[in-house]
TORVEXMAR-34498 format. One line per 2 residues: number of its first residue (from 1); their letters; for each residue z, x, y of N, C-alpha, C. Coordinates in nm, 3 decimals, always signed. Atoms other than C-alpha are relative to their C-alpha. Example, Ala and Ser with C-alpha at 12.3 -4.5 7.8 and 13.67 -1.06 7.14 Angstrom:
2
1> AS> +0.000/+0.089/-0.119/+0.780/+1.230/-0.450/+0.000/+0.090/+0.120; -0.006/-0.082/-0.119/+0.714/+1.367/-0.106/+0.073/-0.077/+0.109
This chain:
175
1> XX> -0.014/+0.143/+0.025/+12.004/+11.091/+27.617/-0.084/-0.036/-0.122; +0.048/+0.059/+0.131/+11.912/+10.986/+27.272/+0.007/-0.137/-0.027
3> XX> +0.009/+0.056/+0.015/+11.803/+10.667/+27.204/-0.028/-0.072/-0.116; +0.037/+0.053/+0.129/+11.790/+10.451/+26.892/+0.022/-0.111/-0.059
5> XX> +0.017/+0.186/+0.089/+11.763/+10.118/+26.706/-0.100/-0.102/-0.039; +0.109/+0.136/-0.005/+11.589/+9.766/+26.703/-0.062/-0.055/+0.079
7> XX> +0.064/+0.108/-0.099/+11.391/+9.597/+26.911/+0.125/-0.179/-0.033; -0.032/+0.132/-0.023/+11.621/+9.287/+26.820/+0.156/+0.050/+0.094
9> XX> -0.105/-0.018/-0.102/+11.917/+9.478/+27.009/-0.046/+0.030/+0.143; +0.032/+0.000/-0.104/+11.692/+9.599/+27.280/-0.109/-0.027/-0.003
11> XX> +0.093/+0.004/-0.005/+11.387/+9.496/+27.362/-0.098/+0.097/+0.091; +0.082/-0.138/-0.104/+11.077/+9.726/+27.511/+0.016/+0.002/+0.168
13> XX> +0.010/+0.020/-0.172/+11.138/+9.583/+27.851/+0.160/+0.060/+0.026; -0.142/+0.016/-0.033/+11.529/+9.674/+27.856/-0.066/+0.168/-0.011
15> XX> +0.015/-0.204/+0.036/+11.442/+10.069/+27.675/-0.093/+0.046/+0.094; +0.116/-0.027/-0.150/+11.127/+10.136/+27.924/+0.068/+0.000/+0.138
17> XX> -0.012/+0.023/-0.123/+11.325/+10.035/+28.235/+0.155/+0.066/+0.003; -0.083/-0.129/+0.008/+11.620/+10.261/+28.113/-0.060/+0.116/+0.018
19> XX> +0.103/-0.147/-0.017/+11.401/+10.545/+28.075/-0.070/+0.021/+0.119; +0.125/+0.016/-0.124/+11.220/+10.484/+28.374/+0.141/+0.003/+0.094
21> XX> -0.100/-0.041/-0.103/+11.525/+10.452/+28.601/+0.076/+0.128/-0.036; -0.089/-0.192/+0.020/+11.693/+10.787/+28.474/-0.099/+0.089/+0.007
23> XX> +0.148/-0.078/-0.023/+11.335/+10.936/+28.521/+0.025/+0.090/-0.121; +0.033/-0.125/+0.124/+11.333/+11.096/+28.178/-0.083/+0.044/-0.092
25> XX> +0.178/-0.071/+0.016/+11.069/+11.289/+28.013/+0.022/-0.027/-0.172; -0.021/+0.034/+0.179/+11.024/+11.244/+27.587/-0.094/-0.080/-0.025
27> XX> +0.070/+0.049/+0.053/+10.849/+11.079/+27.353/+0.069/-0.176/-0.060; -0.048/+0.119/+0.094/+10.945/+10.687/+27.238/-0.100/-0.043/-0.086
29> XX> +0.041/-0.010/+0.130/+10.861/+10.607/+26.893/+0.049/-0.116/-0.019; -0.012/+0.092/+0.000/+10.785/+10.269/+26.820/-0.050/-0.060/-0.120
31> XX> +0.089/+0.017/+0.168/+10.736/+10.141/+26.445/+0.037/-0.163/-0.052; -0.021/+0.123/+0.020/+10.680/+9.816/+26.326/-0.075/-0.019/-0.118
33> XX> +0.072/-0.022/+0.159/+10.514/+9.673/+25.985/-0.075/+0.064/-0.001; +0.131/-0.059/+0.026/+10.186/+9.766/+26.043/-0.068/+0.111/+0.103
35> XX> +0.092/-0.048/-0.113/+10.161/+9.944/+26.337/+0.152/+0.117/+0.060; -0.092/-0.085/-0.063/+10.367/+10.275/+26.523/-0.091/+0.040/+0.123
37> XX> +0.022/-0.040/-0.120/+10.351/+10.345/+26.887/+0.038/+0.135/+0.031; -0.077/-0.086/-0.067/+10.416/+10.664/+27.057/-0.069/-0.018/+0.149
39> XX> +0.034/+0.007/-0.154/+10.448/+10.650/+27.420/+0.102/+0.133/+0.087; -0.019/-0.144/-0.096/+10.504/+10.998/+27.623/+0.047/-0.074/+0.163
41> XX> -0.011/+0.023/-0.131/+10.699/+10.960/+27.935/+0.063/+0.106/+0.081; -0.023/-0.111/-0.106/+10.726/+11.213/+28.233/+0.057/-0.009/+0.083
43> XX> -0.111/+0.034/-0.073/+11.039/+11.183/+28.462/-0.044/-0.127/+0.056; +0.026/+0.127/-0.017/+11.045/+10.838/+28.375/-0.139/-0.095/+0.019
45> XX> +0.130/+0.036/-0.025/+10.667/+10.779/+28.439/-0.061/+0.005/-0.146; +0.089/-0.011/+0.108/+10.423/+10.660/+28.129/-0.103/+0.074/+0.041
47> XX> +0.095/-0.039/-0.040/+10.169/+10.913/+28.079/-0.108/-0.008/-0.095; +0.065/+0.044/+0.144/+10.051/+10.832/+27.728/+0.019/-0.132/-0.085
49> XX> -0.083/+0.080/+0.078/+10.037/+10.601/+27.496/-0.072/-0.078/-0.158; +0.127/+0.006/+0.099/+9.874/+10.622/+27.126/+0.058/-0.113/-0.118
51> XX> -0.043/+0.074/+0.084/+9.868/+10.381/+26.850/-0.040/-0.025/-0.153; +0.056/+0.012/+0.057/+9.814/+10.394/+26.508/-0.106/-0.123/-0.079
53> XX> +0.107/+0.082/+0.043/+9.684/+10.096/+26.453/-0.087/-0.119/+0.101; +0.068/+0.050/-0.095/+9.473/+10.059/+26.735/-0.138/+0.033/-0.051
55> XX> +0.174/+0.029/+0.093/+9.122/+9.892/+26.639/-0.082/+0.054/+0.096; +0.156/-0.047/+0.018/+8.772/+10.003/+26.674/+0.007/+0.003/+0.187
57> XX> +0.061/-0.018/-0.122/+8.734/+9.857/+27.025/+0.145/+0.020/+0.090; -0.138/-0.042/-0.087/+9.061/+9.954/+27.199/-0.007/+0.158/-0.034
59> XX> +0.024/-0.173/-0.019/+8.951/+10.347/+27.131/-0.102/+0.026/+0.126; +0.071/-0.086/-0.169/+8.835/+10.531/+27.498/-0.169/+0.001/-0.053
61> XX> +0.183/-0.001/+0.008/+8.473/+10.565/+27.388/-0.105/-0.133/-0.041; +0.048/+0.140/+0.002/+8.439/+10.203/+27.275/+0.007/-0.081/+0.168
63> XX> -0.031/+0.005/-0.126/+8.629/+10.118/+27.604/-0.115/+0.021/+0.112; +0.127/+0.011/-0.080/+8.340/+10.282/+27.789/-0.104/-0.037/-0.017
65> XX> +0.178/+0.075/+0.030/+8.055/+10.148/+27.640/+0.031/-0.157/+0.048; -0.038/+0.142/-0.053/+8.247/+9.761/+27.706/-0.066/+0.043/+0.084
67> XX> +0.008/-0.021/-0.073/+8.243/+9.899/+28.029/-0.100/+0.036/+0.083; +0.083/-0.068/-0.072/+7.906/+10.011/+28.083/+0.001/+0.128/+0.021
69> XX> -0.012/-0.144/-0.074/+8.010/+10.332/+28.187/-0.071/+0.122/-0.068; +0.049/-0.063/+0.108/+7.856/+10.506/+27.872/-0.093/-0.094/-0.076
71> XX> +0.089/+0.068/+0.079/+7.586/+10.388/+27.648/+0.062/+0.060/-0.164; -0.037/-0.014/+0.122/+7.643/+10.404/+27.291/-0.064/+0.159/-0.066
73> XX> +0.078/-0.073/+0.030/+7.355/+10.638/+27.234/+0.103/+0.155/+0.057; -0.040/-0.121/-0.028/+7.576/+10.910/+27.465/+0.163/+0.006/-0.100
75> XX> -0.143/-0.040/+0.063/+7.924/+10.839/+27.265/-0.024/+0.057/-0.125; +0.019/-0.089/+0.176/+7.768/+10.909/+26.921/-0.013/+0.111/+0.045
77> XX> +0.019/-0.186/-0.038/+7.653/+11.278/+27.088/+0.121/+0.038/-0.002; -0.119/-0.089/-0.069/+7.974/+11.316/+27.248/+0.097/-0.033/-0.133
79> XX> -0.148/+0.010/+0.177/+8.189/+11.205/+26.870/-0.049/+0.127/-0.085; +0.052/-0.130/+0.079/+7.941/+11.443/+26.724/+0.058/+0.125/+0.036
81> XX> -0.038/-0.085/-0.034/+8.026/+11.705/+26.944/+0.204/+0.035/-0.006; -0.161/+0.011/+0.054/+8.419/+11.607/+26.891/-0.004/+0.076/-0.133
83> XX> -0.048/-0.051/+0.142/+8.395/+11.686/+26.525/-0.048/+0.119/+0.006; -0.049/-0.117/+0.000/+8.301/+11.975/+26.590/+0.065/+0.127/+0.058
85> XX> -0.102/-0.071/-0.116/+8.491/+12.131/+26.856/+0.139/-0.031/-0.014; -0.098/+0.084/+0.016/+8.767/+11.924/+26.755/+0.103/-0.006/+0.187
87> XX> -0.040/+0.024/-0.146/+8.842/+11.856/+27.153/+0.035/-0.127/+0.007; -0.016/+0.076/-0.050/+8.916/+11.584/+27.349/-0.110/-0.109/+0.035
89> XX> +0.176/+0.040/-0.036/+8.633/+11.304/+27.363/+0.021/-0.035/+0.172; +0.011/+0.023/-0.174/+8.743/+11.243/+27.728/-0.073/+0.156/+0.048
91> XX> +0.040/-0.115/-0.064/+8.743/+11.606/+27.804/-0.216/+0.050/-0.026; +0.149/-0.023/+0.038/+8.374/+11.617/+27.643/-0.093/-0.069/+0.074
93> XX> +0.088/+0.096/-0.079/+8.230/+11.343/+27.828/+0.004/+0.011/+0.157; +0.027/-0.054/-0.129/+8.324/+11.464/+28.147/-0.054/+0.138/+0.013
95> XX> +0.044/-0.121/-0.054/+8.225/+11.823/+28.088/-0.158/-0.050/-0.002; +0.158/+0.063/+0.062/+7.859/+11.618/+27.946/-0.068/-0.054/+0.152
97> XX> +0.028/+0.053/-0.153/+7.881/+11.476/+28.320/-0.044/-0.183/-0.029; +0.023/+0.160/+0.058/+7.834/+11.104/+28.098/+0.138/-0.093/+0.093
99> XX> -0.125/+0.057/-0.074/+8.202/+10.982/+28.311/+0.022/+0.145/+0.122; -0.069/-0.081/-0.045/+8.350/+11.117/+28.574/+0.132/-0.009/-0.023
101> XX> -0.165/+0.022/+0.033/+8.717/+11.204/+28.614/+0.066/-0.106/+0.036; -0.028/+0.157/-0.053/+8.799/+10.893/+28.816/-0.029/-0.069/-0.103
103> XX> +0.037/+0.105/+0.129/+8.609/+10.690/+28.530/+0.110/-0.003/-0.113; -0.074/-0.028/+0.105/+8.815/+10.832/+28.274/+0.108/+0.003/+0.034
105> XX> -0.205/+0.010/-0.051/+9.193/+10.836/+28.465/-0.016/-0.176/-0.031; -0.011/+0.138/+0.027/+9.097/+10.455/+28.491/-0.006/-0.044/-0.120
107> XX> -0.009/+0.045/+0.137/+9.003/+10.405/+28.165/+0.094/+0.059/-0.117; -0.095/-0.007/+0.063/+9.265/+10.585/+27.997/+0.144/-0.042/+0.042
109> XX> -0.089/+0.100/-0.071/+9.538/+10.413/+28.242/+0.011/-0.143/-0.113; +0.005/+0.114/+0.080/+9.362/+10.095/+28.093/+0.033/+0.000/-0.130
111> XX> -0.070/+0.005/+0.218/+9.447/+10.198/+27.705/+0.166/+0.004/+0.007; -0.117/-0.060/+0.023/+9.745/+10.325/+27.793/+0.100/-0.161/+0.008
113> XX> -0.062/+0.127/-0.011/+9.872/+9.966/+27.932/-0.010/-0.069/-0.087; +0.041/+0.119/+0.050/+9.717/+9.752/+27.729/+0.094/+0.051/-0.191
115> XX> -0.111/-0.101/+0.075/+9.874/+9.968/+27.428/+0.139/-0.064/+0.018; -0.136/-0.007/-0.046/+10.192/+9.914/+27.587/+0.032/-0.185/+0.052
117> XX> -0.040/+0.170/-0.012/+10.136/+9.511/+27.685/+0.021/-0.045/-0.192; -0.041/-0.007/+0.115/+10.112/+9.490/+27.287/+0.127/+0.001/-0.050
119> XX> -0.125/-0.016/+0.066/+10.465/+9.560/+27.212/+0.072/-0.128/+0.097; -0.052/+0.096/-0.022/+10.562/+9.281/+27.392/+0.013/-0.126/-0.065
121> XX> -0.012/+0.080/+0.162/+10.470/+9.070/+27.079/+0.097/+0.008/-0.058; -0.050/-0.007/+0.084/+10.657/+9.229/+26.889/+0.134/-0.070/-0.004
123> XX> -0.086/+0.115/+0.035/+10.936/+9.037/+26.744/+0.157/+0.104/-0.065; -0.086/-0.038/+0.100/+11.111/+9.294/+26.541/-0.052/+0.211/-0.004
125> XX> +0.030/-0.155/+0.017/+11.124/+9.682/+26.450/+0.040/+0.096/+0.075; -0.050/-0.095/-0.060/+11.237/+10.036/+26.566/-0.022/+0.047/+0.077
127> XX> -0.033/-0.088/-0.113/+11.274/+10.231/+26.825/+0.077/+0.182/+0.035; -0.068/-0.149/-0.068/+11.371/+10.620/+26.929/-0.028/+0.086/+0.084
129> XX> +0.033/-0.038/-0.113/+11.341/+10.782/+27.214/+0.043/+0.170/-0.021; -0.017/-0.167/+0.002/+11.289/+11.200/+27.185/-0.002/+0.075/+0.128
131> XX> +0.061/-0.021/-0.124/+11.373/+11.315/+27.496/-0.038/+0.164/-0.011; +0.075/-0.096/-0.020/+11.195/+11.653/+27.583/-0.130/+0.001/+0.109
133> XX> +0.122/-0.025/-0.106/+10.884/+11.784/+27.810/-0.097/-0.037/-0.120; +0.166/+0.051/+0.092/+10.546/+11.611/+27.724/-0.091/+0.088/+0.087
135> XX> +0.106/-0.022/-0.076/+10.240/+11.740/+27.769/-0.113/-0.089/+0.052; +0.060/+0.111/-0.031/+10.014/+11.534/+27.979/-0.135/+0.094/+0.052
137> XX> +0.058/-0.037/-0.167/+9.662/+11.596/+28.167/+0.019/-0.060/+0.116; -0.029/+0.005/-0.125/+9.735/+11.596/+28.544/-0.160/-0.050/+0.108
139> XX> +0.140/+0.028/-0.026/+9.334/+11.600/+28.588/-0.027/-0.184/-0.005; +0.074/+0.136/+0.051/+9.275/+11.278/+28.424/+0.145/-0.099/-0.043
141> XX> -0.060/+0.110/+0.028/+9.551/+11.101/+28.384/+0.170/-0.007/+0.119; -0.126/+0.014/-0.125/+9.766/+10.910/+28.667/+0.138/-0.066/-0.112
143> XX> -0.062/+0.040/+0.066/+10.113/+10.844/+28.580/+0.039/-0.153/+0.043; +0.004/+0.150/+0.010/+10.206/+10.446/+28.548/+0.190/-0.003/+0.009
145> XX> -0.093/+0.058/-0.017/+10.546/+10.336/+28.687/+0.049/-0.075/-0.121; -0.057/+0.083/+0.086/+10.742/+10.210/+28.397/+0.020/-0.181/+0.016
147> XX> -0.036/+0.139/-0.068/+10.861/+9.917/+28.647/-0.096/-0.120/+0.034; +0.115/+0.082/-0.020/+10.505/+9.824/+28.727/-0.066/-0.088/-0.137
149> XX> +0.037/+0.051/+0.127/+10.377/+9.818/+28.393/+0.082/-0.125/-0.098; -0.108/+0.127/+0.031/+10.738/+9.582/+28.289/-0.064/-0.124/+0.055
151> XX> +0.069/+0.109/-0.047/+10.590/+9.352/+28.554/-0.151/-0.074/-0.025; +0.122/+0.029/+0.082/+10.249/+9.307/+28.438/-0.028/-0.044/-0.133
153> XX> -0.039/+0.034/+0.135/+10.352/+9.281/+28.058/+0.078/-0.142/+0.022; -0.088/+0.147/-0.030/+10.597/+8.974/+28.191/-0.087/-0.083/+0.029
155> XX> +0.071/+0.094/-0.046/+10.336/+8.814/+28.387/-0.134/-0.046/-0.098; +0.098/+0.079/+0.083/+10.094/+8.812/+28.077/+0.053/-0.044/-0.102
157> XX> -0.060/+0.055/+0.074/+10.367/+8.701/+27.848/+0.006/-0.138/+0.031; -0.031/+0.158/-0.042/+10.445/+8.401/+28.075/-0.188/-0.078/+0.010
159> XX> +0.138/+0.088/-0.049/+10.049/+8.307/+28.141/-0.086/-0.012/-0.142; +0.102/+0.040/+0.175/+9.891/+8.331/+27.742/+0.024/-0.125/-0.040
161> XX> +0.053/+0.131/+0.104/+10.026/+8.003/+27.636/-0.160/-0.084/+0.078; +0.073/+0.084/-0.158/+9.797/+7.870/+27.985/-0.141/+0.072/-0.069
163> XX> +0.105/-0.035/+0.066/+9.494/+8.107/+27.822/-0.012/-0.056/-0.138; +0.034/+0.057/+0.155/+9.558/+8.014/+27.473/-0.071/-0.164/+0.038
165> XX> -0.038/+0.146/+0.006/+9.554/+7.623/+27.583/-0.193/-0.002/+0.033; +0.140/+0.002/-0.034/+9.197/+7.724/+27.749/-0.131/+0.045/-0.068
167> XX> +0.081/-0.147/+0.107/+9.040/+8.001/+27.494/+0.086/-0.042/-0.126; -0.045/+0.036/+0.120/+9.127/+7.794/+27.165/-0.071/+0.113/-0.111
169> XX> +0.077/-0.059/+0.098/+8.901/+8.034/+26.971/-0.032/+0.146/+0.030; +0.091/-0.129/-0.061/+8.822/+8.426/+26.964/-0.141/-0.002/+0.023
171> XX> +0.168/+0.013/-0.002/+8.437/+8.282/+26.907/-0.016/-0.047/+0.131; +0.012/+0.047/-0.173/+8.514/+8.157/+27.302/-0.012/+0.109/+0.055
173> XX> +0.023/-0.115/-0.108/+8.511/+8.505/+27.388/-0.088/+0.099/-0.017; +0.112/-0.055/-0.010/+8.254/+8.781/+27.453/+0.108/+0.142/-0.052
175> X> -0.074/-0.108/+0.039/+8.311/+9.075/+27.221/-0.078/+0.090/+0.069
């Protein structure tokens, strides 16, 4: 099943919930002015989902420091130790014993969505769907119902004007 076009013929909620009901495995490839998605899905299940132009604090090691879960002081070690192992900074921070695996399934769950609530903006731009076997970790990363994630993306589409109306300003919020 090869997939291909616009977001103005289909939108991410129509292509996701195709893919997700035929449970099929591949890569969708999502490109827009400034920004390309790829999102890995595993008989029909999201198991990835990277972005090139995902900022500073929407990267997993910023993520955990928000979070508490890491201090800053241990992510610089563990980036250090990235560059030169060229590994995984998840896989590093749990072998470091700084997260556990639970910490890190949740918090890469959380990129992976929030990643993926993003394209619900979008207005415009391509789409292709490669189907094939992805590779995923099984350790650390649960897979995310296409259907669930549709529903969650809807329900914060319909509730932002209700935040915007309340949170007039990003200086209202805590970076």
């Amino acid at each position: 099943m090869a997939l291909k076009g616009t977001l103005k013929d289909f939108g991410i909620a129509e292509i996701l919930q195709l893919i997700g009901q035929q449970a099929k495995s591949g890569v969708l490839h999502l490109e827009a002015r400034d920004d390309v998605i790829h999102i890995a899905l595993a008989d029909g299940n999201l198991v990835r989902a990277e972005s090139t132009g995902r900022k500073a604090r929407e990267r997993l090691g910023n993520m955990l420091v928000r979070a508490e879960i890491i201090t800053q002081e241990e992510l610089a070690y563990a980036l250090e130790l990235q560059k030169k192992s060229l590994r995984r900074l998840g896989d590093i921070l749990v072998e470091l014993d700084f997260v556990s695996k639970n910490d890190l399934r949740e918090m890469t769950a959380l990129q992976t969505t929030e990643t993926i609530y993003r394209l619900f903006h979008w207005k415009s731009g391509t789409y292709e769907f490669e189907p094939g076997d992805v590779e995923w970790d099984r350790e650390t990363v649960t897979p995310l119902r296409a259907e669930s994630v549709l529903m969650e993306g809807f329900r914060r589409v319909d509730e932002w004007p209700l935040v915007r109306k309340r949170i007039s300003s990003a200086a209202m919020t805590a970076v």
